[in-house]
C-alpha positions in Angstrom: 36.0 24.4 -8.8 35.7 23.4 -4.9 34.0 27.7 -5.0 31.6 27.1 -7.2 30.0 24.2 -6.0 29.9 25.6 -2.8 28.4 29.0 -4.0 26.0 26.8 -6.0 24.8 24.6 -2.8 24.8 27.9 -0.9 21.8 29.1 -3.4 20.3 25.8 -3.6 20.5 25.5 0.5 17.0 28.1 1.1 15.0 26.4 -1.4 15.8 22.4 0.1 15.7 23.7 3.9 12.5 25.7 3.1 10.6 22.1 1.2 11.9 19.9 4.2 11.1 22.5 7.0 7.2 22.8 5.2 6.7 19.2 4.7 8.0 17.9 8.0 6.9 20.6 10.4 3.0 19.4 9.9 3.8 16.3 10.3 5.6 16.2 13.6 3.0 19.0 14.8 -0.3 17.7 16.7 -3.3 18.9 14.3 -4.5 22.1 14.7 -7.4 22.4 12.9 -10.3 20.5 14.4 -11.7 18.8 11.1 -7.8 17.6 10.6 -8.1 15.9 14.2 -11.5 14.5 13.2 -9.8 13.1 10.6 -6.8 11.0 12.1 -8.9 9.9 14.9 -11.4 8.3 12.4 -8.1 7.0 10.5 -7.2 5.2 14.0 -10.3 4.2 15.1 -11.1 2.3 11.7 -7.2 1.1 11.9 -8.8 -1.0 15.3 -12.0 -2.1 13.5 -9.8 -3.0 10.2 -7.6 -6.0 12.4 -7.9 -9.4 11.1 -8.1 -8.3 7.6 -11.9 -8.7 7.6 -14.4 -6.2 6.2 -15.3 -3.2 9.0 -19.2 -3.2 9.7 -20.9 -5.0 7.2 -24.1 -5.2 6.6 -26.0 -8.4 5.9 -26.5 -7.2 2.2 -22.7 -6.6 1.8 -21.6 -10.0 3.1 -24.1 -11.8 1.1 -22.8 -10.1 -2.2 -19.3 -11.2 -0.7 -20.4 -14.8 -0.9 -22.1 -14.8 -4.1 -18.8 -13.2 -5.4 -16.1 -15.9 -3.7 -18.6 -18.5 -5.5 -19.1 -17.2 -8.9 -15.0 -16.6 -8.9 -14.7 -20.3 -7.5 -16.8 -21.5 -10.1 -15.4 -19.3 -13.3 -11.5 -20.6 -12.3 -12.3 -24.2 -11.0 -11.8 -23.8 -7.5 -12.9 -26.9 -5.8 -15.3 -27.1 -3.0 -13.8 -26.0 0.2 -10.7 -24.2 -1.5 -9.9 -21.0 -0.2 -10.7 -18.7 -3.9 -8.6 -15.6 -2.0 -5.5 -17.6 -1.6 -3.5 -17.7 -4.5 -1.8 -20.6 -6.4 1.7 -21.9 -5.6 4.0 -20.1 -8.0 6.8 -22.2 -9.7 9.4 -21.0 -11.4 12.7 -23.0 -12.6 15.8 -21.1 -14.3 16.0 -22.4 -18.4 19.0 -24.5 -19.5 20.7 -22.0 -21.4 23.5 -24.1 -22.5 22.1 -24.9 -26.5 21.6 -20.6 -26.6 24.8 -19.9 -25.5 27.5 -21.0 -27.7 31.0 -22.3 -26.4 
């Protein structure tokens, strides 16, 4: 019994080294291609712009649609003036009495 599952993880062994070896290899390896490279160093340098959690380069256009947004959201759910509309509401949540379900 101990034999075969050896002999079958023996056959099973290329296949599993040969999926990790081609999916970490690239990985761990600077990028060759240049496009690739073009690529994570826009990732990163929009990763710097992105901190704060505000938008990256907006235009006067965008941030005005922005506001109008926030406000017709405020104004559809009730916000009050001032209130944060991104933030959401305090969630509650108390465990039933389950002692009428359950009987003794």
């Amino acid at each position: 019994m101990v034999l075969s599952q050896v002999l079958v993880s023996a056959r099973q062994a290329p296949a599993i080294l040969r999926r990790n070896f081609g999916v970490c290899v690239p990985a761990a390896q600077k990028a060759a291609d240049p496009i690739q490279q073009l690529f994570v160093d826009k990732i990163r340098e929009y990763k710097q712009k992105s901190s704060g959690g505000k938008l990256v380069e907006p235009t006067k256009d965008i941030q005005k649609e922005l506001a109008a947004e926030l406000e017709r959201v405020s104004r559809v759910y009730g916000f009050k003036q001032g209130e944060n509309v991104t933030d959401l509401p305090p969630m509650k949540f108390e465990n039933p009495d389950l002692k009428p379900v359950v009987p003794v």
